[in-house]
C-alpha positions in Angstrom: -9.2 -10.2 -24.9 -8.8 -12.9 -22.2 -11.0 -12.4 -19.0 -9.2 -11.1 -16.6 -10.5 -13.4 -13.7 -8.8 -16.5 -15.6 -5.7 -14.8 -15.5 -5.4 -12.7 -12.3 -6.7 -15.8 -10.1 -4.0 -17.8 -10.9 -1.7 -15.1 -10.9 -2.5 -14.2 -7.4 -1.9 -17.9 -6.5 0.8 -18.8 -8.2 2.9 -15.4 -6.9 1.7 -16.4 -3.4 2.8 -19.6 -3.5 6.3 -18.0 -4.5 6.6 -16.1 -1.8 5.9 -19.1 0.6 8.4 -21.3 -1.3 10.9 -18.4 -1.1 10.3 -18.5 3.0 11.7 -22.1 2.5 14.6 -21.1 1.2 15.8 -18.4 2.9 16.3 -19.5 6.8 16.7 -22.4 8.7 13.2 -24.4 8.8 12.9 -24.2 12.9 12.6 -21.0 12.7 10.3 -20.8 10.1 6.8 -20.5 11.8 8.7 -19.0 15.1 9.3 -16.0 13.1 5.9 -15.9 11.6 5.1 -16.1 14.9 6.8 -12.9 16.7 5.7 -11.2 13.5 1.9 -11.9 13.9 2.4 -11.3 18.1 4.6 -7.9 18.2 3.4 -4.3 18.1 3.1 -2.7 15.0 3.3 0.6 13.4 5.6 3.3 11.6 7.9 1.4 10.9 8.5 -2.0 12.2 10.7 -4.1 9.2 9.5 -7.6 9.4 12.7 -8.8 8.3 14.0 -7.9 11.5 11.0 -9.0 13.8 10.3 -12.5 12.1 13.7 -12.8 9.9 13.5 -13.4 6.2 11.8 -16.5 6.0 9.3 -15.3 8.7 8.3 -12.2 6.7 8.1 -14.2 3.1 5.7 -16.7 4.8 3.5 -14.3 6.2 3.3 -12.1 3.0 2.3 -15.4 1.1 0.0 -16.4 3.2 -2.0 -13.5 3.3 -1.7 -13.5 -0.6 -3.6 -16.8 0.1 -6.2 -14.9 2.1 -6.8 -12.5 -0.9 -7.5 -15.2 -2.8 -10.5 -16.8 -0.4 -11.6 -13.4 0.8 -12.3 -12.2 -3.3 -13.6 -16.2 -4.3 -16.0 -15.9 -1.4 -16.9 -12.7 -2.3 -17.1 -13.7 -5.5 -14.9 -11.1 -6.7 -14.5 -10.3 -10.5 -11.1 -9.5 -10.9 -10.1 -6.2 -11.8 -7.5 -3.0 -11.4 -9.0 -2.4 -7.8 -7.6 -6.3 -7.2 -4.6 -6.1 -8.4 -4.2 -3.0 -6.2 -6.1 -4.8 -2.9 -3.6 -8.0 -3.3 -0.2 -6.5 -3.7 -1.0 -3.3 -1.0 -1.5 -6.6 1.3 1.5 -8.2 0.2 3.6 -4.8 0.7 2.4 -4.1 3.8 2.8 -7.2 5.0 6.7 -6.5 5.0 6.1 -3.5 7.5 3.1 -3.6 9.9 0.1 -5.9 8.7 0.3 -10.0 9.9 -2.1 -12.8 9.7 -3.9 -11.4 12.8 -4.6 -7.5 12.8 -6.1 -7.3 9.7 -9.5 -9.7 9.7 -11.2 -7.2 12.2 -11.2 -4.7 9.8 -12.7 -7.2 6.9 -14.9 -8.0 9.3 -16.5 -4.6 10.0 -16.3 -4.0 6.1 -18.7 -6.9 5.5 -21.1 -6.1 8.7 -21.2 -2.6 6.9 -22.6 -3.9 3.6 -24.6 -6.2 5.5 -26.6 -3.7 7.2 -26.7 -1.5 3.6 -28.2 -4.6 2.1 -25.4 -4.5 -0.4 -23.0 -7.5 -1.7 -19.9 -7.4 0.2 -18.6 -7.8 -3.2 -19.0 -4.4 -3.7 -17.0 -3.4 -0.3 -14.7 -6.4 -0.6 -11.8 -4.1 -1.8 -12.6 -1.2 1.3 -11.3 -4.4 3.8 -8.0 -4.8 2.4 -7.3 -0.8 1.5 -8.2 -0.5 5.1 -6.8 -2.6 7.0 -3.7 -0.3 6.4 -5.0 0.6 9.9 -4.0 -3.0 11.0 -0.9 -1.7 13.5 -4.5 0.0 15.7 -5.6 -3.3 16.3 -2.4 -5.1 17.4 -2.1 -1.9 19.4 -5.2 -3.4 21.5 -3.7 -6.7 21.6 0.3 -5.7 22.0 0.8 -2.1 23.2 3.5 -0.8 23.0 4.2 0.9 27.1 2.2 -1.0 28.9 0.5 -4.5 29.5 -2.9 -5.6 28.6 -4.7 -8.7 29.9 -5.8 -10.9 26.7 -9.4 -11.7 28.1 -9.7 -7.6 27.5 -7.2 -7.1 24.9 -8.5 -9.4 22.1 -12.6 -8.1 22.9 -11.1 -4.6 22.6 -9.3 -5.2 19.4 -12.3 -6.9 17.4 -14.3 -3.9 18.6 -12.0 -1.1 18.0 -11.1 -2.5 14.7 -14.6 -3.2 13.4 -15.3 -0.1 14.4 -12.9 1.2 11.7 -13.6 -1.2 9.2 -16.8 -0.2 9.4 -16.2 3.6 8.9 -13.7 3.0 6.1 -16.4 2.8 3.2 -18.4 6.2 3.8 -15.2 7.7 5.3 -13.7 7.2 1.9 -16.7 8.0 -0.5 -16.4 11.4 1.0 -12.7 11.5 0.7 -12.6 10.6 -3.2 -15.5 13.9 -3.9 -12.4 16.0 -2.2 -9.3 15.0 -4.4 -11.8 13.9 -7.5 -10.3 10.8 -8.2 -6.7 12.4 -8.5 -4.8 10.3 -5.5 -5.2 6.6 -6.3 -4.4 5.9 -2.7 -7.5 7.2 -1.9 -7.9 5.3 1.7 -4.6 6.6 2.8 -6.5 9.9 2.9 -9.9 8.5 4.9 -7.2 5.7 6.7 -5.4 9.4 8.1 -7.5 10.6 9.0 -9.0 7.6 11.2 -5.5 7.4 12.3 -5.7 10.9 13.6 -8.7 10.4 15.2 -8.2 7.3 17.1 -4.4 8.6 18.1 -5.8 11.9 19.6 -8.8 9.8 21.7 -5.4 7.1 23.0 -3.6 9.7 23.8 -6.0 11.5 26.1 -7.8 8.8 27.8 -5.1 6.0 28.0 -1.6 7.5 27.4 -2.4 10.5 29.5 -4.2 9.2 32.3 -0.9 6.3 32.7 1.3 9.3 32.4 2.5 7.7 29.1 2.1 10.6 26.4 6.0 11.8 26.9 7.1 8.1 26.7 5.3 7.8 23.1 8.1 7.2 20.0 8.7 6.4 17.2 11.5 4.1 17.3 11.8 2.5 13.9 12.4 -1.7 14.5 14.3 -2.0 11.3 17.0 -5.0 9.5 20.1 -4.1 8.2 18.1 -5.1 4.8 19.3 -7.5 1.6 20.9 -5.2 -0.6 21.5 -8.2 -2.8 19.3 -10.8 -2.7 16.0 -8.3 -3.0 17.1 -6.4 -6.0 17.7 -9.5 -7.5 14.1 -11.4 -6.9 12.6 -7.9 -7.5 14.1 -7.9 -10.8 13.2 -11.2 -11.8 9.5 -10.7 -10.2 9.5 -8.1 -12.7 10.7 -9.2 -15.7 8.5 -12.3 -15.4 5.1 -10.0 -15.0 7.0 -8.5 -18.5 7.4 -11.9 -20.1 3.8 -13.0 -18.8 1.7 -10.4 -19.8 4.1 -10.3 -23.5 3.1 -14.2 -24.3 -0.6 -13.6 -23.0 -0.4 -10.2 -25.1 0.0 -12.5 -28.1 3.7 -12.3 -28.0 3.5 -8.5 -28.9 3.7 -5.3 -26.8 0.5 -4.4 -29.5 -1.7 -1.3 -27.5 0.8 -1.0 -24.8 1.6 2.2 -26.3 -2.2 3.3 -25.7 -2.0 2.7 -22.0 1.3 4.5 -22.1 -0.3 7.4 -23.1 -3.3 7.4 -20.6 -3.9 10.0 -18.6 -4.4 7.2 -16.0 -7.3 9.4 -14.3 -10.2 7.2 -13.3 -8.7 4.7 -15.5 -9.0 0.6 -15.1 -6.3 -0.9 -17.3 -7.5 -4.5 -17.1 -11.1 -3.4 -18.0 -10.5 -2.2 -21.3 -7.2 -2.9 -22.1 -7.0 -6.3 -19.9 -5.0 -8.2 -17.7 -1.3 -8.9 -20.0 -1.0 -5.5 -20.7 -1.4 -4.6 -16.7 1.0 -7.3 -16.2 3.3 -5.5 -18.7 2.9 -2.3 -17.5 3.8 -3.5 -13.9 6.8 -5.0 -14.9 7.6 -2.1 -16.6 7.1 0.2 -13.9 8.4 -2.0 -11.0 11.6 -2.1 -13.1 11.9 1.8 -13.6 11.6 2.6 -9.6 13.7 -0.5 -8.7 16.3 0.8 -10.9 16.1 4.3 -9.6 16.2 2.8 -5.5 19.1 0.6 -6.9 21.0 3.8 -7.8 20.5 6.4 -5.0 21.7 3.2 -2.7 18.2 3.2 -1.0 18.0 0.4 2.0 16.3 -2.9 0.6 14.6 -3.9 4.0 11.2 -4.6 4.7 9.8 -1.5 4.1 11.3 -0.8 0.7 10.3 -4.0 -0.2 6.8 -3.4 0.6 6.9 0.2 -0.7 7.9 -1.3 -4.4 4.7 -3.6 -4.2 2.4 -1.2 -3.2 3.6 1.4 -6.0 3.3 -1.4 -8.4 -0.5 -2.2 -7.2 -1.9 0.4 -8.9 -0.4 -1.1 -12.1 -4.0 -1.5 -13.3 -5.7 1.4 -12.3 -3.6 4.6 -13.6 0.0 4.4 -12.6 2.8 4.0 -15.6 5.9 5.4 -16.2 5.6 8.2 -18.2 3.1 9.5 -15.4 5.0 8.6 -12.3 8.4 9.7 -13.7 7.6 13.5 -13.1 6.7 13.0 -9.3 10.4 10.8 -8.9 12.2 14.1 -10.4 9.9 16.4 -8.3 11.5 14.3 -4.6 14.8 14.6 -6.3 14.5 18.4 -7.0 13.9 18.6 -3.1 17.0 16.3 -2.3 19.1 19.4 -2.8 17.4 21.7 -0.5 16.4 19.0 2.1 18.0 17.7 5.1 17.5 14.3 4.0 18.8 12.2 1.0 17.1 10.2 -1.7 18.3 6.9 -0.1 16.8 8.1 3.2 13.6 5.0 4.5 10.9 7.7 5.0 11.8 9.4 2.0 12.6 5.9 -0.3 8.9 5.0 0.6 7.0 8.1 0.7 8.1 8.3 -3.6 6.1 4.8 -3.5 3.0 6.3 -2.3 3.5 9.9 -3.8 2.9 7.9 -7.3 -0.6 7.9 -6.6 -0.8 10.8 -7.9 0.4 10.1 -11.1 -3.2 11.0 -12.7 -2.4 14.8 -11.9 0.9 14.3 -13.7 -1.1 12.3 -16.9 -4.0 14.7 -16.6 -2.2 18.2 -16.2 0.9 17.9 -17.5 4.5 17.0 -16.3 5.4 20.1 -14.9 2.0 19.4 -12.5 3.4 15.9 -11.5 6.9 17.8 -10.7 5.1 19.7 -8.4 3.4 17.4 -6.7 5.9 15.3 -6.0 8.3 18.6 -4.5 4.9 19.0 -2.1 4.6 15.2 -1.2 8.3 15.2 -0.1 7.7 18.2 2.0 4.5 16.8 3.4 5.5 13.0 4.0 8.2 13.6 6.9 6.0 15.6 9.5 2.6 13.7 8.5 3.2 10.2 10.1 3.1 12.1 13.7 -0.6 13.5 13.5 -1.5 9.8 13.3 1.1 8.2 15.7 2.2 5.9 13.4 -0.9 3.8 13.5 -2.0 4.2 9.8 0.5 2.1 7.1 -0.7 4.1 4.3 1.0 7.7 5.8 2.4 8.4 2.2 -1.4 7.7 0.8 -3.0 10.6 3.7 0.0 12.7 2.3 -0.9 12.3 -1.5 -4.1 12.9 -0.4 -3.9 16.3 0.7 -1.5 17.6 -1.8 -4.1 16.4 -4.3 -6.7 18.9 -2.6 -4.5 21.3 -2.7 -3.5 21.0 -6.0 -6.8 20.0 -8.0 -8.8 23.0 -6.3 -6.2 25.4 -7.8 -6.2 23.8 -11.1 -9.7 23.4 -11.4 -10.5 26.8 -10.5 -8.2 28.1 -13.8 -9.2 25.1 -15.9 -13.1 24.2 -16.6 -12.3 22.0 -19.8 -13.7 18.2 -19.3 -11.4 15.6 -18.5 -9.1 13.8 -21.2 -9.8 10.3 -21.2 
């Protein structure tokens, strides 16, 4: 088995640079970096498309250069690539495409590190904790760029390195404590902890800035979206996938050989590159990036920003327990609700709440299908009416849903069913 680190590096490099190359190609070059630009300067939350702040050269070069920032973050770190990093490097790409720039994530990072610094710990450890949460990334340009009012920057930019240390520092225990309350059983585990931050910090804004301004009624979510690419992102998509197929098949040996063991994984607690390694994670990415790109392709779902972005971060847990025979179930359980609902299948919220309700594919691999069917029918129920405890401030609002259904679900099936856990 290759090590994964001489693999995943230069993956992680080479797919950044792609993205960067792709920015080149896709706009007129003078307005290249002014798009990055607006991007990395505008207000973000739920949901603001980057294709339509930056255009589609602006949003490619800022997801590839923070692909790039991956990369030196994990090499100082001196990170040993694994599932967890395939998951930390493409949630960064994908939300890149809808709320996270060059700028509001590093305070975060930063309060990660100053946490295993005073625990005396390698920030190696903690490394991935930055990137998972700096899904809270739209808090801090909220310091910088609100939204209803104006802020000075010799207080905004001290307000936003505070505020979003702050949080990168409460991530890590915040989300050991979250992981004993689902057991493992929502992959997206920060979405649950990055909720319920995002609660917290949207009920203290609301009642000691938006209320005393007489702001709290003028509070919306209006959506900044782009008419989307319903052409040109299936295609790369497609190929991005099919590549990661071919890849992992020529690293695999030129065989598919023990793709059928992952397959068959429960995917619960499971790192794919660890004892299976990194081609077959590659192969199983590509395999199910192609499945749900299909499935978007065919309800007639919109291919703007944060589809995009929703694809990548279903595909990030590629190492670490998603596949499609265990995130199949949760797709039929959203379609099941489709008939009932007041929304369809190709509906934004819904199109990238299935992303995230696929981290719950070990309930699905662990319990059965009928569990995963479930699960999904209670994720499509919760996603809609969750993002507005948090104000839109936490990316990962399909994660803090997936979260609770999993304690719902797991302290039911746990109470009926003692038997240890299949590997």
């Amino acid at each position: 088995m290759l090590n994964p680190g001489k693999i995943l590096y230069p993956y992680f490099f080479i797919f950044s640079l792609i993205l960067i190359n792709v920015s080149l190609l896709t706009g007129p070059l003078d307005s290249l970096f002014p798009g990055l630009f607006a991007i990395a300067t505008s207000t973000q939350f739920l949901t603001v498309d980057a294709f339509a702040v930056g255009g589609l050269n602006g949003a490619f070069l800022n997801a590839g250069i923070q692909g790039l920032f991956v990369i030196l973050v994990f090499k100082i770190a001196k990170v040993i690539p694994s599932g967890g990093s395939i998951s930390a490097f493409f949630l960064t790409i994908g939300f890149s495409f809808f709320g996270k720039n060059i700028i509001n994530m590093w305070p975060i990072i930063f309060g990660v590190w100053l946490y295993s610094r005073l625990k005396r710990e390698s920030f190696r450890q903690y490394v991935h904790f930055g990137f998972f949460g700096s899904a809270l990334a739209p808090i801090v340009s909220e310091m910088l760029f609100p939204r209803l009012f104006t802020i000075a920057p010799e207080l905004g930019i001290p307000l936003a390195i505070v505020v979003g240390t702050i949080l990168g520092f409460i991530i890590p225990p915040l989300s050991a404590l979250t992981l004993t309350m689902h057991k493992g059983f929502n992959l997206f585990n920060v979405g649950l902890s990055a909720g319920i931050l995002g609660f917290a910090f949207f009920a203290i804004y609301r009642t000691f800035v938006l209320g005393p301004l007489g702001l709290i009624n003028d509070f919306r979510f209006n959506s900044i979206l782009s008419e989307g690419y319903p052409v040109f992102l299936p295609v790369f998509l497609c190929i991005f996938f099919i590549l990661n197929i071919i890849t992992g098949f020529i690293l695999n040996r030129y065989s598919f050989k023990n793709y059928k063991i992952l397959f068959l994984n429960t995917g619960y607690r499971a790192d794919f590159t660890v004892f299976l390694g990194a081609a077959l994670t590659l192969i199983n990415l590509g395999f199910l990036g192609l499945v749900f790109l299909i499935y978007f392709y065919i309800v007639k779902a919109p291919f703007n920003g944060p589809v995009l972005g929703g694809l990548f971060c279903l595909v990030s847990l590629a190492g670490i327990g998603s596949h499609p025979r265990n995130t199949v179930p949760i797709m039929v359980g959203y379609i099941l609700v489709s008939f009932f609902a007041p929304w369809s299948l190709n509906t934004l919220g819904i199109a990238v709440g299935l992303c995230f309700a696929t981290s719950m594919s070990p309930i699905s691999g662990r319990w059965g299908y009928h569990w995963g069917i479930i699960a999904g029918v209670l994720h499509a129920s919760f996603v809609t009416y969750t993002a507005a405890f948090q104000g839109g401030f936490n990316l990962y609002n399909g994660g803090f849903s997936s979260g609770l259904v999993a304690i719902i679900l797991i302290s039911v099936l746990e109470a009926f069913d003692k038997a240890p856990q299949k590997p």
